[in-house]
C-alpha positions in Angstrom: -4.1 -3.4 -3.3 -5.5 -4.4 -0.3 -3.5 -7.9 0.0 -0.4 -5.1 0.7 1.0 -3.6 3.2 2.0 -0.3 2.8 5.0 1.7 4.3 5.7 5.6 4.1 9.0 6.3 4.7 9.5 9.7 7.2 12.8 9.8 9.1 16.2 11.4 8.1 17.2 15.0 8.9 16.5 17.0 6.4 19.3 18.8 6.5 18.6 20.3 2.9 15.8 22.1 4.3 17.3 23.6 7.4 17.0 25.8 9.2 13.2 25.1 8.8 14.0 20.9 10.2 16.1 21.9 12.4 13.4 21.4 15.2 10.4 20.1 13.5 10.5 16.6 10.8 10.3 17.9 7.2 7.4 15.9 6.7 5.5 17.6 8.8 6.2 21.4 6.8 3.4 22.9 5.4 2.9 22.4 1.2 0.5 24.8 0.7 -2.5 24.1 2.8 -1.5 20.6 4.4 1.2 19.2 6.3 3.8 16.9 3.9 2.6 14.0 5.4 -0.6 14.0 4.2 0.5 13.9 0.6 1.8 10.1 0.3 -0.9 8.9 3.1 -3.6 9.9 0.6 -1.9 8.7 -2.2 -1.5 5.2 -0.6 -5.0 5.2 1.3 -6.7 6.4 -2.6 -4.8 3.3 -3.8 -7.1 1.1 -1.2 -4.3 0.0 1.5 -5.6 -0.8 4.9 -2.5 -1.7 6.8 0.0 1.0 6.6 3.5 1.5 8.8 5.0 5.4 9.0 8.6 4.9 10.1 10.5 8.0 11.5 12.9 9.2 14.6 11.9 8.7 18.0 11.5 12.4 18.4 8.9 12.8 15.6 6.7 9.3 16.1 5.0 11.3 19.0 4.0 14.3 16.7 2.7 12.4 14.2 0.8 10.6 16.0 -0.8 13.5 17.2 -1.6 14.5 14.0 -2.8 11.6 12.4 -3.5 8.6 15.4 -4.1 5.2 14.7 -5.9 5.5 11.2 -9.1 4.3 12.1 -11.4 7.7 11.2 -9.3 7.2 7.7 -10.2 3.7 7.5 -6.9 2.5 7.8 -5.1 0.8 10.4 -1.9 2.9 11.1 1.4 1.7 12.9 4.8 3.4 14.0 8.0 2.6 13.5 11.0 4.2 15.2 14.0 4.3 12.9 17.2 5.2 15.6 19.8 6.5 13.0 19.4 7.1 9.1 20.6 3.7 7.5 19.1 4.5 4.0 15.5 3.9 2.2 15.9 0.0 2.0 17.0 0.1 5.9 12.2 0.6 6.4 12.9 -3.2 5.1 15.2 -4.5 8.0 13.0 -2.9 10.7 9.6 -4.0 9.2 11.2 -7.8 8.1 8.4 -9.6 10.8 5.7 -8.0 9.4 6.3 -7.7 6.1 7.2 -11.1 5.6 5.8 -13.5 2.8 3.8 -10.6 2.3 3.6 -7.8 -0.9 4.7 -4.4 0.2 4.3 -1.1 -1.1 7.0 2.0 -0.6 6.3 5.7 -0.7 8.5 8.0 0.2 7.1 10.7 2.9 8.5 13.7 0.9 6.5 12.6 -2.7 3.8 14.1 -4.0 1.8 12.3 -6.7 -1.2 13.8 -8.5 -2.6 10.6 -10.6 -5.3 8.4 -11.3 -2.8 5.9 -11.8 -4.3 4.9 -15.1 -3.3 1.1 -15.1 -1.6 0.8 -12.3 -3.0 -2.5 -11.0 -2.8 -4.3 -14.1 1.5 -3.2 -14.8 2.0 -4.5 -11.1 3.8 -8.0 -12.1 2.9 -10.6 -9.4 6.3 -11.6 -9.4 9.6 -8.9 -8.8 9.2 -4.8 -8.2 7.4 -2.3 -9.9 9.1 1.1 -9.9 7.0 4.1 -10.6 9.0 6.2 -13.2 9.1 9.1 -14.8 11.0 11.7 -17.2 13.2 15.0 -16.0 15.4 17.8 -16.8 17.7 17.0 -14.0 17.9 13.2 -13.9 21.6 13.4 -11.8 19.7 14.0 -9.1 18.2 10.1 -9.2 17.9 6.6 -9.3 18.4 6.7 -13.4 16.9 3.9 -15.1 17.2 3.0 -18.9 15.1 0.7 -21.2 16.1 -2.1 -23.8 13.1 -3.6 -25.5 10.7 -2.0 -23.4 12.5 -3.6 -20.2 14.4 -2.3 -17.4 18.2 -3.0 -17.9 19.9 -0.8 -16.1 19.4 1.6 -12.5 22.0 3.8 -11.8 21.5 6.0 -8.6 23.1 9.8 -9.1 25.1 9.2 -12.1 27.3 12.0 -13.0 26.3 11.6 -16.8 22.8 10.0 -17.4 22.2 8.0 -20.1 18.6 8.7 -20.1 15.9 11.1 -18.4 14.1 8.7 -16.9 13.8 8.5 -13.5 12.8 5.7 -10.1 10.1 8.4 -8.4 9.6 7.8 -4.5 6.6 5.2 -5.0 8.0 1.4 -5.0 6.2 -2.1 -5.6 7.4 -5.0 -4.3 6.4 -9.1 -4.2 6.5 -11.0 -1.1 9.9 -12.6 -1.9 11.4 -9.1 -0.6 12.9 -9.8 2.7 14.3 -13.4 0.9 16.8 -10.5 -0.8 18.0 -8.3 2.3 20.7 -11.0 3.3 22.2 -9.9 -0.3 21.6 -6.2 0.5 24.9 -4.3 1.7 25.3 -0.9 3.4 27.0 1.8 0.6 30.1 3.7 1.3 28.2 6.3 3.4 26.7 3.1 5.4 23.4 3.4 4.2 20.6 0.2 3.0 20.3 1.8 -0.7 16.8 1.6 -2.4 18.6 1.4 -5.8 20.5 -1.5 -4.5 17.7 -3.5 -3.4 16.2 -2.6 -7.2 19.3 -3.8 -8.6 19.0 -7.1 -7.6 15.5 -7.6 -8.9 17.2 -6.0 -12.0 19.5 -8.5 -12.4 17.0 -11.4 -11.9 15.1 -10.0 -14.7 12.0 -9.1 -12.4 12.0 -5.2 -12.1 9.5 -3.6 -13.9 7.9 0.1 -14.5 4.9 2.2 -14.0 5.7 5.4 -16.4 3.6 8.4 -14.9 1.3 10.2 -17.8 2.4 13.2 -19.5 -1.0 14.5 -17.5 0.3 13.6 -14.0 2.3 15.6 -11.7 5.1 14.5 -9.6 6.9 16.4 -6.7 9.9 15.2 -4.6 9.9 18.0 -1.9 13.4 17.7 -0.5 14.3 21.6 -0.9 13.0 25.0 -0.7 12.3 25.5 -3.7 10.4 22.1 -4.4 8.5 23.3 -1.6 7.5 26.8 -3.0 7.0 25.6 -6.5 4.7 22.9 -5.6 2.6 25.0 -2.6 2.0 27.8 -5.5 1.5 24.9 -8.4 -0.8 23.1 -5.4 -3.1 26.9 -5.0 -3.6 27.5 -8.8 -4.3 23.5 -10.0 -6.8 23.1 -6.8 -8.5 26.5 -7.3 -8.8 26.3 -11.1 -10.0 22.6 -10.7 -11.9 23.0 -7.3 -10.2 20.0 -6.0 -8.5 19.3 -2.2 -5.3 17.2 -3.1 -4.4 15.2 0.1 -7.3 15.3 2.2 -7.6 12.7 4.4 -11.6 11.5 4.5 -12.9 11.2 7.8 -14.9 8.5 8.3 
């Protein structure tokens, strides 16, 4: 993993979690005894990235950096990224296209939490086209919905109102280096936003997205409401008491 670059996507508003972002990013919320943040950083820095970009507003850049620097006592080399208005998932692609060019990438989204050893990760990442980390839910209107044919990836529809299957695109996204060849074919959606589903599509339809399916013993959070946020602090207490593990620590060099 360390030929990528990695990017943690941290802006938006929040608005599902007012009144508690109404002055503070929701990344930065507590989940249980850590800050959000902290969650996908570790994920990404376990997964051996040294180069990694956190793109946010302009008003939350200066807290996070205050929080976390520039990476180095983690090892890492950490960069910002000011992201003016909320243009969608894909949009990290457009700001980052300089850097990220020619070059692999890694998406995680700032409000997922991943408790995995990844069991075979490196080895389902196809050299060529996008890995999507996926897994199985109740509620699968809620997501990018993906179904299988042979194995294979044929369809990814985002939100449907009657899913065809329970599996789900989580927040964690692998891409090749012929990424930013395929933004001039990305378009903004009806509410103007750079869709991540989009973006998938058209490695769908070149028959070069692939999947990661989480283990039936892995745990996956996407924190975007109150009650992801209580579930997950309380599931966080027992599973790191009963365990005597600290999920998302940062290691200080």
């Amino acid at each position: 993993m360390k030929d990528r670059i990695g990017i943690i996507m941290a802006g938006g508003k929040g608005t599902r979690l007012y009144p508690l972002t109404k002055v503070v990013n929701k990344h930065l919320l507590p989940v249980h005894d850590k800050p959000m943040i902290y969650y996908p950083l570790s994920t990404l820095i376990r997964l051996g990235y040294k180069v990694i970009y956190l793109i946010s507003t302009k008003e939350s850049i200066p807290l996070f950096k205050k929080l976390l620097g520039n990476g180095k006592k983690y090892g890492i080399k950490l960069y910002y990224k000011v992201q003016n208005k909320p243009k969608g998932i894909a949009d990290c692609f457009f700001l980052l296209k300089k850097q990220i060019k020619n070059k692999k990438t890694t998406l995680i989204l700032g409000d997922n939490l991943f408790i995995s050893n990844f069991e075979n990760l490196t080895s389902s990442i196809h050299n060529e086209g996008c890995t999507l980390v996926c897994t199985t839910v109740r509620e699968p209107q809620h997501y990018g919905v993906v179904t299988l044919k042979n194995n294979k990836i044929s369809t990814i529809v985002e939100k449907p109102k009657n899913p065809k299957s329970n599996l789900i695109a989580t927040g964690l996204y692998f891409y090749d280096e012929n990424l930013t060849k395929h933004l001039n074919q990305l378009k903004p959606s009806r509410r103007g936003e750079y869709e991540i589903t989009d973006l998938n599509k058209i490695y769908q339809k070149n028959k070069q997205c692939f999947f990661y399916n989480l283990k039936s013993t892995d745990h996956w959070y996407d924190l975007g409401q109150i009650s992801d946020l209580d579930d997950c602090s309380t599931f966080l207490k027992i599973y790191q008491q009963k365990r005597d593990l600290d999920i998302g620590k940062l290691y200080f060099l």
